[in-house]
C-alpha atoms as one frame of an Amber mdcrd trajectory, in Angstrom:
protein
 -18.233 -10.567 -22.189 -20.716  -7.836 -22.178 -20.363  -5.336 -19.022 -23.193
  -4.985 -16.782 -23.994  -1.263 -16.278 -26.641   0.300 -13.806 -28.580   2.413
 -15.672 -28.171   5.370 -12.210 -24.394   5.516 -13.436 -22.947   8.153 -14.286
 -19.644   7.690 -16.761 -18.347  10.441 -19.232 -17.862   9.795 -22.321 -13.944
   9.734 -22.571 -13.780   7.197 -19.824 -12.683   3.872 -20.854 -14.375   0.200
 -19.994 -13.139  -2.541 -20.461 -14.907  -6.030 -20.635 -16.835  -7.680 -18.530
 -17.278  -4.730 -16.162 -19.446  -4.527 -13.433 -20.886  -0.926 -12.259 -23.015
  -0.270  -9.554 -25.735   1.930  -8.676 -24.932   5.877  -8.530 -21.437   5.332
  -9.653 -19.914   8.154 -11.287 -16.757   8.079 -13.413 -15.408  11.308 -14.698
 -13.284  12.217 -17.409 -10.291  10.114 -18.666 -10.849   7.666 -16.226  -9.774
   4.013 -17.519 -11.457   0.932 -15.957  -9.660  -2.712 -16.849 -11.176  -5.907
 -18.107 -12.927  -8.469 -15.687 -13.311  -5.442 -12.634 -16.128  -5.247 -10.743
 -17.415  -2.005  -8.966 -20.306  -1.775  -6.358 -22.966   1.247  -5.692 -21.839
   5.036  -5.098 -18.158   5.126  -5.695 -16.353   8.192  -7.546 -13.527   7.757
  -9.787 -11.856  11.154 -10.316 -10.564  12.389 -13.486  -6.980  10.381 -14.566
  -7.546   7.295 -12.494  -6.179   4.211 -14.087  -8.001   1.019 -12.582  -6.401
  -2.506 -14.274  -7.831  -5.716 -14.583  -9.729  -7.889 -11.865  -9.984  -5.824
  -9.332 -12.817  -5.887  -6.641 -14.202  -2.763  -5.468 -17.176  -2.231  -2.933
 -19.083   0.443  -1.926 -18.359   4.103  -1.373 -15.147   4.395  -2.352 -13.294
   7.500  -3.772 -10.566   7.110  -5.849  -7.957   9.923  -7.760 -10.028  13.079
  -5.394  -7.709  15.721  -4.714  -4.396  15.968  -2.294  -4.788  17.152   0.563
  -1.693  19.306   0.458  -2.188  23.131   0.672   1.037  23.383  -2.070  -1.160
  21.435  -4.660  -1.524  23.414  -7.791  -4.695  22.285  -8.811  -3.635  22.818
 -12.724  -1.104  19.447 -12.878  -2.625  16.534 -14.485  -1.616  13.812 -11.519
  -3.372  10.482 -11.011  -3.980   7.409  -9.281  -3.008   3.639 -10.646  -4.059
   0.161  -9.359  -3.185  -2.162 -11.296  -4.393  -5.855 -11.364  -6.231  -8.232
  -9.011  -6.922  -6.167  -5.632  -9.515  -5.933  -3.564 -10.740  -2.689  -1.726
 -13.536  -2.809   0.059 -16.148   0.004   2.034 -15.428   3.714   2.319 -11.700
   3.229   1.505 -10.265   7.117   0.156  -7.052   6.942  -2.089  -5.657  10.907
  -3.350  -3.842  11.471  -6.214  -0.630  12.093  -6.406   1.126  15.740  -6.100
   3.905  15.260  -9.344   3.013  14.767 -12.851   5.682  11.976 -13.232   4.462
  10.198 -10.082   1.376   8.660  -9.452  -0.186   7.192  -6.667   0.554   3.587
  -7.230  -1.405   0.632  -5.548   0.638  -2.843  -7.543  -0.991  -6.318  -7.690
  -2.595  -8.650  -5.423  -3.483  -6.469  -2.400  -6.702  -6.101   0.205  -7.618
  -2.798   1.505 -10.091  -3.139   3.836 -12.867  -1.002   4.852 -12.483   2.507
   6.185  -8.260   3.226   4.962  -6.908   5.764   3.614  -4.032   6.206   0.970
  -2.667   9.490   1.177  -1.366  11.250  -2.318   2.138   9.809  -3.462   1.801
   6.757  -1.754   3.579   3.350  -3.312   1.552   0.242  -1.745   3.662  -2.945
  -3.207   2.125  -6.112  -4.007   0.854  -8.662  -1.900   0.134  -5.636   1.041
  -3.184  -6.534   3.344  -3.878  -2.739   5.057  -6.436  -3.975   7.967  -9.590
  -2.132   8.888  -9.384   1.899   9.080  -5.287   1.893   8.415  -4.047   5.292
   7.225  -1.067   6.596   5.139   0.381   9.686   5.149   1.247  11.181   1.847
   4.072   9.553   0.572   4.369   6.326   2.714   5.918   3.273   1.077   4.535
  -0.036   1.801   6.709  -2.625   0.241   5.586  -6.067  -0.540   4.143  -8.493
   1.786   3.207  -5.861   4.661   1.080  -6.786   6.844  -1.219  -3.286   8.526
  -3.273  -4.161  11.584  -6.100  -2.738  12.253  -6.238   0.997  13.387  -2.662
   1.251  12.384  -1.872   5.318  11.447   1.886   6.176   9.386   3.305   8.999
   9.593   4.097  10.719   5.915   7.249  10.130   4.217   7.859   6.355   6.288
   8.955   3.328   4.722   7.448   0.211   5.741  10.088  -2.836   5.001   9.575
  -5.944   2.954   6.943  -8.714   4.764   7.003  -6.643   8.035   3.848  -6.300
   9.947   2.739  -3.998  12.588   0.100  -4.454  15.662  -3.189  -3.341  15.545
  -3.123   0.650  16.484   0.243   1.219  15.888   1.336   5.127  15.347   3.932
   4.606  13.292   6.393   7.781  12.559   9.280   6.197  11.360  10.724   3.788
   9.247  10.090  -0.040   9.938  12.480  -2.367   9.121  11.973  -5.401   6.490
  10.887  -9.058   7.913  10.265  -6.989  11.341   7.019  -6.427  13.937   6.977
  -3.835  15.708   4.073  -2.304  18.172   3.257  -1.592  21.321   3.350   2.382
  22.696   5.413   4.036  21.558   5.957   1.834  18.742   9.060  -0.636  18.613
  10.819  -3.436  16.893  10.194  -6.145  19.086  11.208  -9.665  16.800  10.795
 -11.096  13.597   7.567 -11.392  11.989   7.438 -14.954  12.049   4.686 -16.191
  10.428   5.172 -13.816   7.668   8.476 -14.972   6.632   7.688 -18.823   6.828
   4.539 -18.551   4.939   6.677 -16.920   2.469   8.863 -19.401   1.679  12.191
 -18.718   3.558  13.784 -22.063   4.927  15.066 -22.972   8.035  18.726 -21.740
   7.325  17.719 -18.352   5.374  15.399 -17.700   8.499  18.533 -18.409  10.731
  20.737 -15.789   9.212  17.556 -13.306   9.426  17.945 -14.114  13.241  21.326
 -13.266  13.341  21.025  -9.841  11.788  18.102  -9.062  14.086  20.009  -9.599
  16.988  22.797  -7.560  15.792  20.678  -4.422  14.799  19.393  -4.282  18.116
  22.928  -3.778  18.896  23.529  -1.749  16.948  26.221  -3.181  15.292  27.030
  -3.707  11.430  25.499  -6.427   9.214  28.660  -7.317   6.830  29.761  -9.062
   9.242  26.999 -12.303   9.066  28.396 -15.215   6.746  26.685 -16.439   4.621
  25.277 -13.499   2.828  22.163 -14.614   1.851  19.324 -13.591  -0.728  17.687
 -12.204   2.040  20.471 -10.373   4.124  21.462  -8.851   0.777  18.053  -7.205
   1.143  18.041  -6.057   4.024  21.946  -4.683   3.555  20.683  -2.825   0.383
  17.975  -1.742   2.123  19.633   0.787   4.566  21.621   1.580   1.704  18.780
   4.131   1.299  18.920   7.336   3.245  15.602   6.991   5.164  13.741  10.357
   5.755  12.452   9.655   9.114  14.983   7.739  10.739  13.879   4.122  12.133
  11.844   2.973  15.413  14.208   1.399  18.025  14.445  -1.782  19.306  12.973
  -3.661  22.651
């Protein structure tokens, strides 16, 4: 289908659109920028040079996407960028940096809502299926695995890794890891049970959700999870998961 282009855009000429495109009013798009098929952008957004924007994706006004790090180290001469790929939504005033390596972008994956007001710091990984609430903020390279839930006001700490279909309370300050299938809150900021709702609405049965129980209960001990039968899909996770030396350590328990 044709794209729909408002003639007070601004796009250079090396920028790619795709079809069916939607561009607002006082957009500008720089150099090398590449905009997927079926996307739809509103009025005065800026799309930096090297930002790679897939197919589907929803995005409303004001936003900045692919400006500069803000990381005093940055050599301004490396060609980094930002990538979103398919199907997200990001709506008012939301800033996302580009990354700091060449090899490395700043990577938002499928299905996600970013809602008004957030920020994605340069280096960031946001997984698929994330929902980052109302004026949520990453430090450069936070990890936000899939199915994270950030409430509103929630601020992370650079370099933390925020577990698999965990979910954290509305203004959390969050400076450490958080643990997958987890919520944590309250001040300072704690594991304080499973998140619930999360899991179930995922899909995990009865018995799965059982054995995620049992680990839960023996982390806050402190103790070691080989030792829950059965090993489930799950578990496996979350055993592979601390496999990986975490930067930051992790937020204790209630």
């Amino acid at each position: 289908m044709k794209n729909k282009i408002h003639e007070t855009a601004i796009i250079d000429d090396s920028a790619i659109i795709g079809s069916n495109v939607n561009i607002g009013p006082y957009t500008i798009i720089h150099p090398n920028v590449r905009i997927g098929n079926d996307t739809s952008i509103e009025s005065h957004c800026v799309f930096y040079p090297d930002t790679e924007i897939g197919n589907n994706n929803i995005i409303y006004d004001h936003v900045i996407i692919g400006s500069d790090p803000q990381d005093l180290k940055f050599n301004k001469s490396r060609r980094t960028l930002v990538q979103i790929l398919d199907n997200n939504i990001i709506r008012e005033y939301v800033s996302i940096h580009r990354s700091t390596k060449e090899d490395m972008p700043t990577k938002i994956f499928n299905n996600t809502m970013i809602m008004g007001n957030c920020h994605i710091g340069h280096d960031c990984l946001v997984g698929n299926n994330v929902i980052m609430s109302n004026a949520s903020m990453l430090g450069g390279h936070t990890m936000l695995e899939e199915y994270v839930v950030l409430g509103a006001n929630t601020l992370i700490h650079q370099h933390v890794r925020v577990g698999k279909l965990s979910m954290t309370a509305g203004g959390s300050r969050i400076s450490k890891d958080v643990i997958p299938y987890m919520l944590v809150g309250r001040n300072p900021v704690k594991h304080y049970c499973l998140n619930k709702i999360g899991i179930k609405r995922y899909g995990v049965n009865n018995e799965n959700y059982n054995v995620l129980e049992k680990a839960f209960r023996i982390l806050k001990k402190g103790e070691d999870l080989s030792s829950i039968n059965p090993i489930t899909e799950d578990l496996q996770y979350l055993i592979s998961w601390f496999s990986v030396k975490s930067e930051r350590g992790y937020h204790s328990f209630i």
